[in-house]
Backbone as JSON Lines, residues from 0, in Angstrom:
{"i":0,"aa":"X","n":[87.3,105.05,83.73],"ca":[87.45,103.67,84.15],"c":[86.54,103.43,85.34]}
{"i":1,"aa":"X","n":[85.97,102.71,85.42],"ca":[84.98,102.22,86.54],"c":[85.53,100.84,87.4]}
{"i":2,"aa":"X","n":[85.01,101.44,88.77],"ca":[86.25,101.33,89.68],"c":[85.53,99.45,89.49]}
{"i":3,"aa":"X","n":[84.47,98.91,89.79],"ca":[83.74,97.85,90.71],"c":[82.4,97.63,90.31]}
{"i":4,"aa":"X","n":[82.21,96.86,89.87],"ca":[80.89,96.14,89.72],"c":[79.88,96.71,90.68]}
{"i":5,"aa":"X","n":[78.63,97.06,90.35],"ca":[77.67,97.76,91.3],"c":[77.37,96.67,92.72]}
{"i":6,"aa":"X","n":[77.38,95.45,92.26],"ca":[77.17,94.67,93.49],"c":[78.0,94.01,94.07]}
{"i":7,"aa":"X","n":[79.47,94.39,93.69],"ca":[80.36,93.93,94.81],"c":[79.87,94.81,96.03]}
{"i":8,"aa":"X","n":[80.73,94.03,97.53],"ca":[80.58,94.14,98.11],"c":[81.6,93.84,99.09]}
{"i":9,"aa":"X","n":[81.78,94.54,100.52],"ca":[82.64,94.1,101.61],"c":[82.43,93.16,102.46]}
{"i":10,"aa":"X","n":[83.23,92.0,102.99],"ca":[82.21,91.02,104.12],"c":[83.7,91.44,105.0]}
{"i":11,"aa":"X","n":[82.88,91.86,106.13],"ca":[83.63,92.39,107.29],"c":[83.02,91.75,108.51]}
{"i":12,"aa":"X","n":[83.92,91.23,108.77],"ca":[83.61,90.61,110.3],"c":[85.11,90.43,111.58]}
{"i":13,"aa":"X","n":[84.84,90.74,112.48],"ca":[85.64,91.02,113.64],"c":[87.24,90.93,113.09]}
{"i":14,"aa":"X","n":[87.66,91.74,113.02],"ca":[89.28,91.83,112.61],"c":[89.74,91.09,111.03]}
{"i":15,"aa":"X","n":[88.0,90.87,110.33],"ca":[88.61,90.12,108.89],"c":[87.83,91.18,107.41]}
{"i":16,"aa":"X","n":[88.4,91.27,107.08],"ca":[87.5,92.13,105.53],"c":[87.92,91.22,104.41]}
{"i":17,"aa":"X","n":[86.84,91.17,103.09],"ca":[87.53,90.99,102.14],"c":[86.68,91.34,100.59]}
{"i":18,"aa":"X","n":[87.32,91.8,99.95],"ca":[86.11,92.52,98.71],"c":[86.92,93.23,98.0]}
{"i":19,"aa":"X","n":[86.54,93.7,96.63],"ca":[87.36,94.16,95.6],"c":[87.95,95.62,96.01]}
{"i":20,"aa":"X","n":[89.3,95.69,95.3],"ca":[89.4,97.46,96.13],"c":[89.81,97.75,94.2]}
{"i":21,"aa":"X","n":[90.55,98.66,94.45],"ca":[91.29,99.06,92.86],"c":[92.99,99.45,93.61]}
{"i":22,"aa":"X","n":[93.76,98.95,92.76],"ca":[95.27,99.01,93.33],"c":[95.96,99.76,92.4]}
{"i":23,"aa":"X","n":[96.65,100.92,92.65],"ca":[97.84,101.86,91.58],"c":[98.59,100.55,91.89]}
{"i":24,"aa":"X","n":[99.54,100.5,90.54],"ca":[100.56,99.76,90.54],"c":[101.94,100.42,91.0]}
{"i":25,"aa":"X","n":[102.73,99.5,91.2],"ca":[104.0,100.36,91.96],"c":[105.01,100.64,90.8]}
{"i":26,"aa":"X","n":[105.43,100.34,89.44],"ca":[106.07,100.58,88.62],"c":[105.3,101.66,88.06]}
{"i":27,"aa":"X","n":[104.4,100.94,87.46],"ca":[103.47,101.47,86.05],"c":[102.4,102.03,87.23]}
{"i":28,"aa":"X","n":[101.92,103.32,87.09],"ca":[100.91,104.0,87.88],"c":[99.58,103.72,87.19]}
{"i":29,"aa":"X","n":[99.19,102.7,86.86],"ca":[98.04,102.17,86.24],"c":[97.08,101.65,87.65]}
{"i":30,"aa":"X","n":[95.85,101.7,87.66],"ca":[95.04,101.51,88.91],"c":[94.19,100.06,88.35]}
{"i":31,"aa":"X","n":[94.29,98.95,89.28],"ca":[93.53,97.37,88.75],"c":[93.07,96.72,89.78]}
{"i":32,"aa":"X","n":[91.78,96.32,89.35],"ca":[90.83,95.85,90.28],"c":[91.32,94.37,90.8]}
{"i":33,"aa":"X","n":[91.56,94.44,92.21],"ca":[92.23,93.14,92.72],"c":[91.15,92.79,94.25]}
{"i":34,"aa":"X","n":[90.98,91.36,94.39],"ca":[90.55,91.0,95.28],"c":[91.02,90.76,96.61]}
{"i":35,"aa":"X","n":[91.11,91.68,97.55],"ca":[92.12,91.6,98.97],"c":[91.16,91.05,99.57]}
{"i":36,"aa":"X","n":[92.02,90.59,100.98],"ca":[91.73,89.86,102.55],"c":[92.68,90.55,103.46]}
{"i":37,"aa":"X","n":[91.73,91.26,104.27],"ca":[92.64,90.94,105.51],"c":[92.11,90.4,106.52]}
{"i":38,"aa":"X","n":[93.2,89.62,107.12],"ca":[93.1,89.14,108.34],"c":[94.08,88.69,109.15]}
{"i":39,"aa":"X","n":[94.22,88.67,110.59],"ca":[94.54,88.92,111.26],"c":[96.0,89.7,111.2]}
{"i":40,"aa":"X","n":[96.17,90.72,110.61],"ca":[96.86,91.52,110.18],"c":[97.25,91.46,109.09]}
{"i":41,"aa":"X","n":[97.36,90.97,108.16],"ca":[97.88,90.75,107.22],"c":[97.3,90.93,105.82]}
{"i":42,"aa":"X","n":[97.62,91.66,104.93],"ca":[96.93,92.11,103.69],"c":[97.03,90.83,102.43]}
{"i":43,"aa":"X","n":[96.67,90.65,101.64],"ca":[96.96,89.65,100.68],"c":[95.68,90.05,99.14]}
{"i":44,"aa":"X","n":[96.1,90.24,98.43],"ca":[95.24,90.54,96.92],"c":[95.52,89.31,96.13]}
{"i":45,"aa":"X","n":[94.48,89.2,95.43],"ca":[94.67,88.26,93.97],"c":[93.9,88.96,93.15]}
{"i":46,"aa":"X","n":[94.25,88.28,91.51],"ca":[93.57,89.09,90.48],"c":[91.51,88.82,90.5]}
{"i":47,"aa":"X","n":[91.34,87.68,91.23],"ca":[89.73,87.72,91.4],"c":[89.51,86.84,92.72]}
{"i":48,"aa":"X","n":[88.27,86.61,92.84],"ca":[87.91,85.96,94.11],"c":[87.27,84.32,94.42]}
{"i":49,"aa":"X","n":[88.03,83.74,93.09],"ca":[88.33,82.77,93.17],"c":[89.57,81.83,94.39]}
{"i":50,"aa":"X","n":[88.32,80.96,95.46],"ca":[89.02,80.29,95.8],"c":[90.63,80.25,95.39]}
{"i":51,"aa":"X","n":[91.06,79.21,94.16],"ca":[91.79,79.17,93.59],"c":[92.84,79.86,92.7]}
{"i":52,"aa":"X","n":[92.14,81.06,92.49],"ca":[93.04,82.3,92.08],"c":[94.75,82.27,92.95]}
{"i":53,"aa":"X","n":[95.44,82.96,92.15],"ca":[96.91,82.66,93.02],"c":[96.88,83.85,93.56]}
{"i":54,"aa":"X","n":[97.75,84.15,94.96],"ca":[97.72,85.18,95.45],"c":[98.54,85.88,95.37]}
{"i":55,"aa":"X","n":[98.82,86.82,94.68],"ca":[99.63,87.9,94.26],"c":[100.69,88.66,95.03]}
{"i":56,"aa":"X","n":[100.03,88.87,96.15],"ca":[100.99,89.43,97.37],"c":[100.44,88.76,98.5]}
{"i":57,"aa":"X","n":[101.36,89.32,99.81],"ca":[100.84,89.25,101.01],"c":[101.7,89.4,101.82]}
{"i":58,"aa":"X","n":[101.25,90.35,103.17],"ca":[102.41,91.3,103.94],"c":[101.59,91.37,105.12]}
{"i":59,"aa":"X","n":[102.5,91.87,106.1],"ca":[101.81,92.21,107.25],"c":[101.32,94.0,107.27]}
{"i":60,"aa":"X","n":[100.36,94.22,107.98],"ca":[100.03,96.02,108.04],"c":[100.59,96.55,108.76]}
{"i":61,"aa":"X","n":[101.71,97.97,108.73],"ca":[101.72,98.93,109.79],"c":[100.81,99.66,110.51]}
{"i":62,"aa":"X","n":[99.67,100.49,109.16],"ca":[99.37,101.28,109.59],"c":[98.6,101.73,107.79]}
{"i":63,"aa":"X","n":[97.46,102.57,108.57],"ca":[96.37,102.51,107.23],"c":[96.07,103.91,107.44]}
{"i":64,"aa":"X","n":[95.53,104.86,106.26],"ca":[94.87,105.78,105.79],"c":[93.96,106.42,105.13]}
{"i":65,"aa":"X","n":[93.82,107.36,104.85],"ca":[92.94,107.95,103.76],"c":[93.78,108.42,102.92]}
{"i":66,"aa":"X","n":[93.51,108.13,101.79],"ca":[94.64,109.02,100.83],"c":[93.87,109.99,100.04]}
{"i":67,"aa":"X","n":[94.52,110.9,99.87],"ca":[93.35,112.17,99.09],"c":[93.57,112.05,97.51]}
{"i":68,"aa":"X","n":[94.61,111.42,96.56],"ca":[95.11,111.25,95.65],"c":[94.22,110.49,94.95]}
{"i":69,"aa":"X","n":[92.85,109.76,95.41],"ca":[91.78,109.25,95.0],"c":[90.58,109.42,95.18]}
{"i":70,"aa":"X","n":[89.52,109.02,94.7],"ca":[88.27,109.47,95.45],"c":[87.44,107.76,96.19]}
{"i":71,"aa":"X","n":[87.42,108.6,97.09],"ca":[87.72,106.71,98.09],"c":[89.26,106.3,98.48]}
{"i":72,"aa":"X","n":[89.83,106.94,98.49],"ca":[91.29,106.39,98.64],"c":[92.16,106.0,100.02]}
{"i":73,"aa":"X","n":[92.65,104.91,99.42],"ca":[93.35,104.36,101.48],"c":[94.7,104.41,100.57]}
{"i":74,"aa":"X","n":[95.54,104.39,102.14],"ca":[96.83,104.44,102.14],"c":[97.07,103.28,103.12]}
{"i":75,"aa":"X","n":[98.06,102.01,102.39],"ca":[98.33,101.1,103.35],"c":[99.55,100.59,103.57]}
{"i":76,"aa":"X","n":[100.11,101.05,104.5],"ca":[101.67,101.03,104.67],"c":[102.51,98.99,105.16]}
{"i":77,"aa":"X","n":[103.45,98.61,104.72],"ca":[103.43,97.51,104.85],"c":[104.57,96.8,105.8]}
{"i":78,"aa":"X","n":[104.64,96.0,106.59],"ca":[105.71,95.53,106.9],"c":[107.17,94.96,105.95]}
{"i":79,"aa":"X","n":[106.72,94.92,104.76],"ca":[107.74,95.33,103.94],"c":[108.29,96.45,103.62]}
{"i":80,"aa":"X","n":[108.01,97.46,103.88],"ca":[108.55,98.73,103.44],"c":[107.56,99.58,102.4]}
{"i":81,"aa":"X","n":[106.69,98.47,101.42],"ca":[105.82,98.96,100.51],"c":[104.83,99.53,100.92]}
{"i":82,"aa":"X","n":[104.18,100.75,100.39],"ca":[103.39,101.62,100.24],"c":[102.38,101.46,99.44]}
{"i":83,"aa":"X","n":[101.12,100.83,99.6],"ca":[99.99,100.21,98.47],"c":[98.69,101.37,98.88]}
{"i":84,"aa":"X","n":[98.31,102.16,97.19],"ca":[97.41,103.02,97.45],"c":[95.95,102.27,96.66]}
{"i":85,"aa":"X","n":[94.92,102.73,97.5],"ca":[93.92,101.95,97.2],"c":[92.59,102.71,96.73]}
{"i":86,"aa":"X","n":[91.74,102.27,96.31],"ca":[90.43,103.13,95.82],"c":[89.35,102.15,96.01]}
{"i":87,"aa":"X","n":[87.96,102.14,97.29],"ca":[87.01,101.55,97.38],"c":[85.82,101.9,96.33]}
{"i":88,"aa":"X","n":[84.71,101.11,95.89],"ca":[83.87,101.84,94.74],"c":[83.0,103.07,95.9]}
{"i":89,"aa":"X","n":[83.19,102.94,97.18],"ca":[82.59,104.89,97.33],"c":[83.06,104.41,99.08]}
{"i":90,"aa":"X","n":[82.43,105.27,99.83],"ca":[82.99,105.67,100.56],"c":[83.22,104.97,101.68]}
{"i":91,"aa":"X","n":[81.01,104.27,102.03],"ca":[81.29,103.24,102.94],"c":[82.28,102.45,103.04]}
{"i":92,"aa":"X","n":[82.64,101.91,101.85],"ca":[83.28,100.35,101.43],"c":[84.73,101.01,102.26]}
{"i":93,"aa":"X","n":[85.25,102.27,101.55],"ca":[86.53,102.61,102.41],"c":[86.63,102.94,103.38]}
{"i":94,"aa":"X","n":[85.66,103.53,104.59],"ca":[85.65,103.29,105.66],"c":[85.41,101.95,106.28]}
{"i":95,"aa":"X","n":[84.6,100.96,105.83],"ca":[85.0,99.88,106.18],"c":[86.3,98.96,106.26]}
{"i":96,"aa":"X","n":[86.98,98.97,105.83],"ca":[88.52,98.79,105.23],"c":[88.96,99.55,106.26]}
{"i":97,"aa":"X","n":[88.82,100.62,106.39],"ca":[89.91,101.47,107.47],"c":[89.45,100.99,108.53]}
{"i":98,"aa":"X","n":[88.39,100.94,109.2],"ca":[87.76,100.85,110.15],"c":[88.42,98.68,110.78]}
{"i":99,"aa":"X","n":[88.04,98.14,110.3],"ca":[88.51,96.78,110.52],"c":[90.31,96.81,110.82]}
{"i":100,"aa":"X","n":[90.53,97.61,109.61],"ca":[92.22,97.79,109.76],"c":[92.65,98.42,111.03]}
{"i":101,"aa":"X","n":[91.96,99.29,111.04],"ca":[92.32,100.2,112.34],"c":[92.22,99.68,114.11]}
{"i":102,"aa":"X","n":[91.22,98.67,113.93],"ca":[90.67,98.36,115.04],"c":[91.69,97.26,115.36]}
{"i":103,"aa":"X","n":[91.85,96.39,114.4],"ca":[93.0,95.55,114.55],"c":[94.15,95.9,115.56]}
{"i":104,"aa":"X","n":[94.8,96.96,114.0],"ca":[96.07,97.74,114.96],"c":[95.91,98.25,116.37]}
{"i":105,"aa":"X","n":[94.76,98.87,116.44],"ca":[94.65,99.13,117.95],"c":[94.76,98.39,118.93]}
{"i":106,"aa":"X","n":[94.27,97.33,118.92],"ca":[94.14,96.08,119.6],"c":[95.12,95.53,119.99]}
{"i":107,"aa":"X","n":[96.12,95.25,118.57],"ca":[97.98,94.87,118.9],"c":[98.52,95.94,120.06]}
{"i":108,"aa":"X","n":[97.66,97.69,119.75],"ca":[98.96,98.43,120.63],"c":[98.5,97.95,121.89]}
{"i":109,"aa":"X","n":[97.25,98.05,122.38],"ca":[96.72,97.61,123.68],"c":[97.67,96.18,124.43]}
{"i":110,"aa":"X","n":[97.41,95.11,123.18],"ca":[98.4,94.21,123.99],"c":[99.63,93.9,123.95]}
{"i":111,"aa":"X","n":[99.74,95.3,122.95],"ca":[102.01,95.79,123.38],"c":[102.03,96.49,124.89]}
{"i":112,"aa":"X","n":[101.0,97.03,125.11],"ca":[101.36,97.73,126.27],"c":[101.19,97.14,127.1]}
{"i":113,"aa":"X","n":[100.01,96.22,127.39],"ca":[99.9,95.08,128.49],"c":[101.44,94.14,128.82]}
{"i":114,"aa":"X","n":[101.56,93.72,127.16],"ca":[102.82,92.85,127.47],"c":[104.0,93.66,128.01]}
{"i":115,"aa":"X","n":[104.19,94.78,127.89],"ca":[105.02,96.1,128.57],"c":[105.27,95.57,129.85]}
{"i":116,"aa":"X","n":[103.77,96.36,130.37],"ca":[103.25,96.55,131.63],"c":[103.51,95.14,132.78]}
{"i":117,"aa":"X","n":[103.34,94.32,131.81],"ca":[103.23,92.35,132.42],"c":[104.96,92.2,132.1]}
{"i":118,"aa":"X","n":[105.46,92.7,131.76],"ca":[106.67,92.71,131.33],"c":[107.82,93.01,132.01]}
{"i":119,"aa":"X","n":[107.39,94.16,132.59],"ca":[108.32,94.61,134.26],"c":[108.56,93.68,135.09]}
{"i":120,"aa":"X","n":[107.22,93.17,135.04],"ca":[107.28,92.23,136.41],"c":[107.93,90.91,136.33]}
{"i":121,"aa":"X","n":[107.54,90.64,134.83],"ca":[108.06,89.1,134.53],"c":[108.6,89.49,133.15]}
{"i":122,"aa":"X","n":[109.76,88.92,133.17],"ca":[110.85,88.76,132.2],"c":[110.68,87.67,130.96]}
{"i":123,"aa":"X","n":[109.93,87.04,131.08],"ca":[109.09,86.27,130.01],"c":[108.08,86.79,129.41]}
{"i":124,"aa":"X","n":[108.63,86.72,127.61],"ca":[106.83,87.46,127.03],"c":[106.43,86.32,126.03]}
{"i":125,"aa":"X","n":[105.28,86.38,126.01],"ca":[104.63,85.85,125.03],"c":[104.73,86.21,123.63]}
{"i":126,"aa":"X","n":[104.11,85.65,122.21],"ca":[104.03,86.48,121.41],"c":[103.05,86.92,121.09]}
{"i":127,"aa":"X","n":[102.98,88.18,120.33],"ca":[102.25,88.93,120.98],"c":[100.39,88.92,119.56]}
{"i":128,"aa":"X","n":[100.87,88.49,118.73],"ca":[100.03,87.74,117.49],"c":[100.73,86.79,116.37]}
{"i":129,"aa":"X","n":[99.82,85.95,116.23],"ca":[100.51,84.79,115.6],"c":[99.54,85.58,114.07]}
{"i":130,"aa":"X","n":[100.36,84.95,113.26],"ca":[99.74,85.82,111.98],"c":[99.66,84.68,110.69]}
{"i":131,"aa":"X","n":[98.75,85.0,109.71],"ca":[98.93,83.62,108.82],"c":[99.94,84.06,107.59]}
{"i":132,"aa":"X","n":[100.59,85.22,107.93],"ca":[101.66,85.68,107.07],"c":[103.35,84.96,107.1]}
{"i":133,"aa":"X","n":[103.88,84.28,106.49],"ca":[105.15,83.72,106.83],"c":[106.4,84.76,105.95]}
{"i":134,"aa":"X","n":[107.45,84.6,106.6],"ca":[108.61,85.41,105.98],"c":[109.0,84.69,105.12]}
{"i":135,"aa":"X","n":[109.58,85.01,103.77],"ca":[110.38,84.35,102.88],"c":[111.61,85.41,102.31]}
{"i":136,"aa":"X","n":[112.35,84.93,103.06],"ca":[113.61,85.91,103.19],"c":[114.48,86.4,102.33]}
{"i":137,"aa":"X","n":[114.27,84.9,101.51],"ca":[115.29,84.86,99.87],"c":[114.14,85.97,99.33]}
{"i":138,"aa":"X","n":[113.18,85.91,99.1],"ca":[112.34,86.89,98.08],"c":[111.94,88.58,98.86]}
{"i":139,"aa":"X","n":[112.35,88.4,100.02],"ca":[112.08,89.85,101.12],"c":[110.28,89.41,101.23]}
{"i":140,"aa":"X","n":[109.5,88.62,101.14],"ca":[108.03,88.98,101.02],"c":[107.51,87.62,101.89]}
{"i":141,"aa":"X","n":[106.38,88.27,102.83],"ca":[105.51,87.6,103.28],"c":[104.61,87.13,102.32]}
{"i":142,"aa":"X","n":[104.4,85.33,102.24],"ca":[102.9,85.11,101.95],"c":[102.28,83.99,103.14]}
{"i":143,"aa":"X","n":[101.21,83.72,102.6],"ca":[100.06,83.34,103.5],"c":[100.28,81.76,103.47]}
């Protein structure tokens, strides 16, 4: 099975990615080429990259990986609880993905700890990222 069209591609820019990955499914362990975004934390796939395409999921990120269970493979853990394993068509593309993801998260811990730190002193916090992910509580799932 072939993961991606030779000329897809990633457009990555400051805390945003978005470009085809390949997704295992969570029932059926079948792997399908879906079009993700992230941004400003938040993951979201559809079946192509149509504007208008409906969006399939969308969650906030814990925390991202390499997964060895693929070749190219991320591991992306979710503020839902879900576990989404991923496959870039080679390697750059998945270090890019990690790399945007990662930098993100870092960024939140930096200004958890500031708000900490600012926090002692003053008993008022801000929040700490506004996200384009909303809760929908009846269904357990963030969408956009």
């Amino acid at each position: 099975m072939t993961c991606c069209k030779k000329d897809d591609t990633v457009v990555a820019l400051d805390g945003y990615a978005a470009g085809y990955l390949i997704k295992r499914g969570e029932r059926i362990k079948t792997w399908k080429r879906r079009y993700f975004v992230f941004q400003r934390g938040c993951l979201s796939y559809r079946k192509d990259s149509r504007d208008n395409s409906k969006t399939l999921r969308s969650d906030l990120v814990l925390n991202v990986s390499y997964y060895e269970g693929k070749k190219h493979g991320l591991s992306v853990r979710l503020m839902s609880g879900r576990e989404l394993y991923l496959s870039a068509l080679n390697e750059e593309q998945a270090s890019i993905w990690l790399e945007v993801i990662e930098e993100f998260l870092a960024q939140q811990r930096r200004q958890r700890e500031l708000h900490y730190v600012h926090g002692k002193r003053n008993k008022h916090m801000e929040p700490i990222v506004e996200s384009d992910c909303d809760y929908d509580s009846d269904r357990n799932t963030f969408t956009m």
